[in-house]
N, C-alpha and C positions, 0 to 999 in steps of 0.2 A: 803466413809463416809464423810470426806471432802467437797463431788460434793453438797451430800444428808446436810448437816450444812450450806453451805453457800447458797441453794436452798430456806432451811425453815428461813433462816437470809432474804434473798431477798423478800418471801413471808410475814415474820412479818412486815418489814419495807414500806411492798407497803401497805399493811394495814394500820399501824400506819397513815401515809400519804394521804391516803382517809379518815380515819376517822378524822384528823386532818381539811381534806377539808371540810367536812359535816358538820363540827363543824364552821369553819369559815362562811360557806356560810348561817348556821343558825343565828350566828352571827350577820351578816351580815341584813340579814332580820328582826329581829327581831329591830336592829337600824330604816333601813328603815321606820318601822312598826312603832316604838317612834317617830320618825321622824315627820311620816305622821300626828298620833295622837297628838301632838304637835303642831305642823301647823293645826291642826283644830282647838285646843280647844285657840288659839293664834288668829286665825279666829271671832270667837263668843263671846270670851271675850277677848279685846284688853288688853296689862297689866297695871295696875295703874303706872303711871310714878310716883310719890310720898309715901314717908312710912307714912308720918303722912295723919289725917282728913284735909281735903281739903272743905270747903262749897262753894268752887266757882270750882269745878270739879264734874259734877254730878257721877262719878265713885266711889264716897262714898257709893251710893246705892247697890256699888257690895256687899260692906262689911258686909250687912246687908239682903242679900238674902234672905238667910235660914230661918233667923227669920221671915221676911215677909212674904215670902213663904209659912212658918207653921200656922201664923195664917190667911193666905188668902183663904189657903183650905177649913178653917171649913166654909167660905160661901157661899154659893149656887151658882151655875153659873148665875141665873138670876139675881142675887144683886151683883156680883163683874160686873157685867157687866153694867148695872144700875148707880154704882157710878164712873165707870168710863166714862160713858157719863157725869154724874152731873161735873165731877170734868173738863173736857172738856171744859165746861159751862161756870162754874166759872172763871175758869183761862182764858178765852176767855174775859170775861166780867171785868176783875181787872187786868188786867198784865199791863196798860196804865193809871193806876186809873182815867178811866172815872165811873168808878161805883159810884165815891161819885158825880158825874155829874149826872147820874143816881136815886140816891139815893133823890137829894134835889130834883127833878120835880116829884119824889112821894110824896116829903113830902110836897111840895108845890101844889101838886095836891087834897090831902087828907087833909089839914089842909090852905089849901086858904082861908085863913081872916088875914086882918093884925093884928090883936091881938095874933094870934097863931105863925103868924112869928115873930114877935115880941117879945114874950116869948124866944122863941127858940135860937136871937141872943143876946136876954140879958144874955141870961144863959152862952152862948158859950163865951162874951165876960168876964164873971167872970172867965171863966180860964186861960184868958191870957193877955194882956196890953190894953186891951181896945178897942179904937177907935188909939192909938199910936203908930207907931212901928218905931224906930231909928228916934223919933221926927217927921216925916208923919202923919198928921190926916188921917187916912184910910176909916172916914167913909165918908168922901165929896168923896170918888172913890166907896163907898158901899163894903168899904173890912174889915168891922170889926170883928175883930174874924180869922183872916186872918191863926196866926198862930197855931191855932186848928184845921184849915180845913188841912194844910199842913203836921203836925205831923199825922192825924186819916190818908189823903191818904195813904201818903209814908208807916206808918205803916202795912196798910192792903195790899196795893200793892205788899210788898218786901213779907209780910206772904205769901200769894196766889203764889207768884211768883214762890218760891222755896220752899213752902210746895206742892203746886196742881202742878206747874211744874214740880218736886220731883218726887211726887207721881207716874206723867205719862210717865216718865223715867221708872221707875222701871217697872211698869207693860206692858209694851211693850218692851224695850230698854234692861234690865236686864231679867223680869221673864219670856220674849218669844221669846229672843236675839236667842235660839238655833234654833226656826221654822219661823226666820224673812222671810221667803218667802211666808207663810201664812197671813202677816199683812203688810208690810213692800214695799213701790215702790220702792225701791232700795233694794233687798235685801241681798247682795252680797259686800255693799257699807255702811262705817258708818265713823263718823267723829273721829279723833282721841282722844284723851282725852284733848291734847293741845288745838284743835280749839273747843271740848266742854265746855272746861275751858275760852277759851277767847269769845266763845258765850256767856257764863253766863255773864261773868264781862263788856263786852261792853252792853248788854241787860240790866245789873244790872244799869249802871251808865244812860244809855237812860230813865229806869224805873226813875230817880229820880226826872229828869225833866219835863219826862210827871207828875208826883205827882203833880211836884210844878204849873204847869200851868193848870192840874184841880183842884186840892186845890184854886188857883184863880178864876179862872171861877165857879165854885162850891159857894165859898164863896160870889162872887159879884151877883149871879145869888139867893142867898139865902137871900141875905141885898136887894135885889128890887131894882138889878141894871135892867138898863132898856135893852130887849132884845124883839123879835116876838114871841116868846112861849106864846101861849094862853090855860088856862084849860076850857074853856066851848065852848062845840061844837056850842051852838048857834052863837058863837061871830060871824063864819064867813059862818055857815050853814057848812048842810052835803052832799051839794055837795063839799064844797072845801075842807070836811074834807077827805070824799073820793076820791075825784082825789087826792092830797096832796100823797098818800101812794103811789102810782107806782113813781108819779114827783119826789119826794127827794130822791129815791132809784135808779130813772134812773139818774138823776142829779150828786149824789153822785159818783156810779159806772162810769159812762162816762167821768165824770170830772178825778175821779182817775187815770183808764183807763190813758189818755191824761199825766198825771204829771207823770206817774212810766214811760211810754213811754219818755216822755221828758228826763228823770234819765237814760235813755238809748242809747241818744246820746253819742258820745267820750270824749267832756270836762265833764260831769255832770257824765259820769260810772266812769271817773279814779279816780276823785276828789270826789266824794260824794260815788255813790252808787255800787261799788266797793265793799267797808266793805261789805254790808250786803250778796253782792255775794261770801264771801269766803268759807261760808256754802253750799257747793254742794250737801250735802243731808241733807238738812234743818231739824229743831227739833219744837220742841213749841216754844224753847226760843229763836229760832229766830227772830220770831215777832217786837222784840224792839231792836234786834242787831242792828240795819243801827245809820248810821252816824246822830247826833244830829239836825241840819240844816233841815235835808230833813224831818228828824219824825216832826220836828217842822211845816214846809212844809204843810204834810199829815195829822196834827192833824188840821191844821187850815181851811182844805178842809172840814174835817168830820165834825168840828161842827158850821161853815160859814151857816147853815141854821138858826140857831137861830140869826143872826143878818141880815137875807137879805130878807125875805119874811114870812108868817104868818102861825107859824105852830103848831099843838096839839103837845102837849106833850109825848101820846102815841107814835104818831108817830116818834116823833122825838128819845124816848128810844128804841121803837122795832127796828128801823132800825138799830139805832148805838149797840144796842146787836147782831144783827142779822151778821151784819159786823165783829166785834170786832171776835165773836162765829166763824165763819167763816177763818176770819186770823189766827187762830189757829188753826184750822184743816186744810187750804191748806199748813203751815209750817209742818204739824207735823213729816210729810214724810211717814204717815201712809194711807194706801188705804182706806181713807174712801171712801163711794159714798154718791153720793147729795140719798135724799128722792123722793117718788112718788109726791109730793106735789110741787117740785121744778123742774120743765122742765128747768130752766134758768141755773142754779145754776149748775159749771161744778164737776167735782170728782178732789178731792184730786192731783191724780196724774196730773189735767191740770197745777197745779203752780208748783208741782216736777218740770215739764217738763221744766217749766221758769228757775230754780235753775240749773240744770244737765245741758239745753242747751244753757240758758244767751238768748239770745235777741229776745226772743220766747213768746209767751201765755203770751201777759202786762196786760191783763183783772183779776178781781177776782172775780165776782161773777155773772159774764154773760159772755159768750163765744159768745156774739154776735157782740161786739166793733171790737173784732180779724177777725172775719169774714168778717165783712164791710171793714177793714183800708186791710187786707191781712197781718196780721201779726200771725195767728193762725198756730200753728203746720203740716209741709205740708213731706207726707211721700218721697216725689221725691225730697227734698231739707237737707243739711247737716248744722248745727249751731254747732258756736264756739262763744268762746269769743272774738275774734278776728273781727265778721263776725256781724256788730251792723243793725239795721235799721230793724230790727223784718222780714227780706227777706230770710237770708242765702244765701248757695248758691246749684246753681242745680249739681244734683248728677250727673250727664252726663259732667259737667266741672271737675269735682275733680278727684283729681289724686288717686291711686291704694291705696295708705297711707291714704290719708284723708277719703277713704270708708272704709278702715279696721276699724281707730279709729272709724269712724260712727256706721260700725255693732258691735264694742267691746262695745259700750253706750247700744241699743238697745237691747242689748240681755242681759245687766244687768238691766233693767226695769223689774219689775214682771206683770207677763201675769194677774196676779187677781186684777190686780189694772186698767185693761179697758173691756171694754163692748165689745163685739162680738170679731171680730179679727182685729182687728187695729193694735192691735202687730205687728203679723203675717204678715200685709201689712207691717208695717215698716221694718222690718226685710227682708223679701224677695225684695222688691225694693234695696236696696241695695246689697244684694247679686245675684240677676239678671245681676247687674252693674260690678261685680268682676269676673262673670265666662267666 
C-alpha cells in the first residue's frame, strides 16, 4: 500500500513538473513573441522623445495619424496622389523663398510699363517707412519697400516650409512608414527624431536668410534695379533665346557640380559641409539644413545669371523651378524616378547614394559631370567618410571588415529605387570579394 502511495505521489509530482515546464516554456514564448512585436513596431514608429507638442520635431504628425488618415481615405487615389505631387512642387519652389524672385519677373513680365510698376512700389511703400530704414535712403539702392518684400517672403516661406513639408512627412514618413520598402531608398534606415528635430531647426534658421536675401533681390529687381533680365524676345532674337535654354542650365549644373565637389575637399567637409552630411537618409527638409556660408555660396551660383549675361525671364524662372523642384526630390529620400522626357536628369536615389556614401555622385541634375571627372558611383569601389576625392577605394585593397560594412550599406538600399540590376551588381561584387 505504501509502495502503491508513494508510486501515485511520484507520478503526481512528475506531472505537476512537466506541466509546470509547459507552462514556463509558453511563458517563455509568448515574451519572445511581445518581445519580437515590440521591436517591430519600435522599428516603423520610432518613439516620441518628448510629452508635449513639438513644431520643430516633425513627430507631431505621429499624433495626428488617425485623424489624417480618416479624412485621406475619402479621396480617391488619383487626387491623393495628384496633391502630392503639387505639394512636391510647391515646397520645392518656396522652401528658399526664391518664389517671390519668381513671383516679381511675372509681374514684371505681365505688367512691363513703368507706370504699372510704379503703382505697385508706391502702394508697397505705404506699408512700410518708405524710401528709410534705420535712416538709409533705400531708394538710391532700388530697395524701397524693402521691409514688405522681407516680412511677405519669410512669411510664405516658413508657411510652405512646415505646412507642404509637414504635409509630405506624414504621407510617406508616417502614413506609409509601415511599407517604407515600397517608396522609401533606404528603407530599413530613418533618421531619429533628434536629427529630424535638429534638421528642421537648422533648415528653419538657413530658411530665414535665404528670405531675407530674396526679399532683397526681389525687391531691388522690382524698384528697376538694374540686372540682364530681358521680357521681349526680340531684344536679342530667337536664336539667343533658344540657345539661352540648354547654356544656363548646362552653366548652372556644371558650375554647381565643381562648388558641392570643392565642399568635399577635407578643410571645406569638416568646416562647412559636414552639417548638411549628418542626414544620412536625407528628408525634404534637408534642402536648407547645410551650413549658412555655403547656402549663401550656392544661392549666389543660382542666380549669378541675372547679373552676367542676357537672359528671358522665362528662362531664367523655369530653370530655377526646375532646380529648386528637383533639390527636393533628390533630398526626399524617396525613389522617385526622372520622367520619359528627362534622359539627363538622374533618380532620386543617385543623391541618396551621395548622402549614405559621402564623397560620391556631386552632380544633381545630370550624371554626366560624374562620368567625365570619374567621381560617379563605381560597383568595384567602397566609399566612406573617411575616403574624400569622389574615388573611394578598390574593393580588392579593403580588408574583410571594410567589405562586410560595404555589403551591410548595399543591401539596405531598396531594389525599386534602380533600373535593371545595378543592385544586384553592387551587391555581388562585393560579395564575390568575401567568399
Amino acid at each position: 500500500m505504501n509502495d502503491t502511495k508513494t508510486h501515485n505521489t511520484s507520478g503526481t509530482d512528475d506531472e505537476k513538473k512537466k506541466k509546470k515546464k509547459e507552462e514556463e516554456e509558453e511563458m517563455k514564448g509568448e515574451s519572445r513573441e511581445t518581445t519580437m512585436t515590440s521591436r517591430s513596431k519600435k522599428a516603423r514608429n520610432p518613439p516620441i522623445t518628448t510629452s508635449r507638442f513639438d513644431p520643430l520635431a516633425v513627430t507631431w504628425t505621429d499624433r495626428y495619424r488617425e485623424t489624417l488618415d480618416r479624412y485621406w481615405k475619402r479621396l480617391p487615389n488619383f487626387l491623393g496622389s495628384f496633391i502630392a505631387t503639387v505639394a512636391v512642387f510647391i515646397f520645392g519652389s518656396t522652401v528658399r523663398g526664391e518664389w517671390l524672385l519668381i513671383l516679381v519677373h511675372f509681374l514684371k513680365a505681365f505688367r512691363n510699363t513703368t507706370d504699372v510698376t510704379t503703382n505697385i512700389t508706391t502702394s508697397i511703400n505705404g506699408t512700410g517707412s518708405g524710401g528709410l530704414l534705420l535712416g538709409i535712403d533705400l531708394s538710391q539702392y532700388h530697395l524701397q519697400g524693402l521691409e514688405f518684400y522681407f516680412i511677405v517672403s519669410t512669411t510664405v516661406s516658413y508657411v510652405m516650409f512646415l505646412g507642404m513639408g509637414g504635409f509630405l512627412h506624414w504621407y510617406y514618413y508616417v502614413r506609409q512608414r509601415d511599407n517604407a520598402h515600397e517608396w522609401k531608398c533606404q528603407p530599413t534606415k530613418f533618421l531619429s527624431p533628434e536629427m529630424e528635430r535638429h534638421e528642421i531647426m537648422m533648415g528653419s534658421s538657413v530658411l530665414l536668410l535665404g528670405s531675407l536675401l530674396s526679399g532683397i533681390l526681389a525687391c531691388y529687381i522690382m524698384n528697376d534695379g538694374w540686372t540682364t533680365v530681358y521680357f521681349n524676345v526680340s531684344d536679342y532674337g530667337w536664336l539667343w533665346y533658344s540657345v539661352s535654354w540648354p547654356v544656363v542650365f548646362v552653366l548652372q549644373d556644371y558650375s554647381i557640380y565643381w562648388t558641392h565637389r570643392i565642399y568635399h575637399t577635407p578643410f571645406l567637409y569638416k568646416h562647412f559641409h559636414k552639417m548638411h552630411h549628418k542626414y544620412k537618409q536625407p528628408t525634404a527638409f534637408s534642402v536648407t539644413a547645410i551650413h549658412p556660408f555655403e547656402f549663401v555660396h550656392m544661392q549666389a551660383i543660382l542666380v549669378s545669371p541675372i547679373f552676367l549675361f542676357p537672359i528671358h525671364w522665362t528662362v531664367l524662372v523655369t530653370t530655377m523651378m526646375y532646380i529648386f523642384y528637383h533639390g527636393i526630390i533628390d533630398h526626399s529620400g524617396i525613389n522617385f524616378k526622372a520622367l520619359w522626357w528627362q534622359p539627363w536628369q538622374p533618380d532620386a536615389i543617385f543623391h541618396d547614394n551621395h548622402h549614405q556614401y559621402f564623397h560620391v555622385n556631386f552632380g544633381f541634375n545630370c550624371t554626366y559631370w560624374d562620368k567625365l571627372h570619374g567621381t560617379l558611383r563605381r560597383k568595384d569601389r567602397v566609399y566612406r567618410e573617411d575616403l574624400y576625392y569622389g574615388k573611394g577605394k578598390d574593393v580588392s585593397q579593403c580588408t574583410r571588415a571594410e567589405l562586410q560594412n560595404a555589403l551591410t550599406e548595399r543591401e539596405s538600399e531598396n531594389v525599386t529605387a534602380y533600373r535593371g540590376t545595378i543592385r544586384e551588381e553592387q551587391i555581388n561584387e562585393v560579395k564575390n570579394k568575401l567568399l
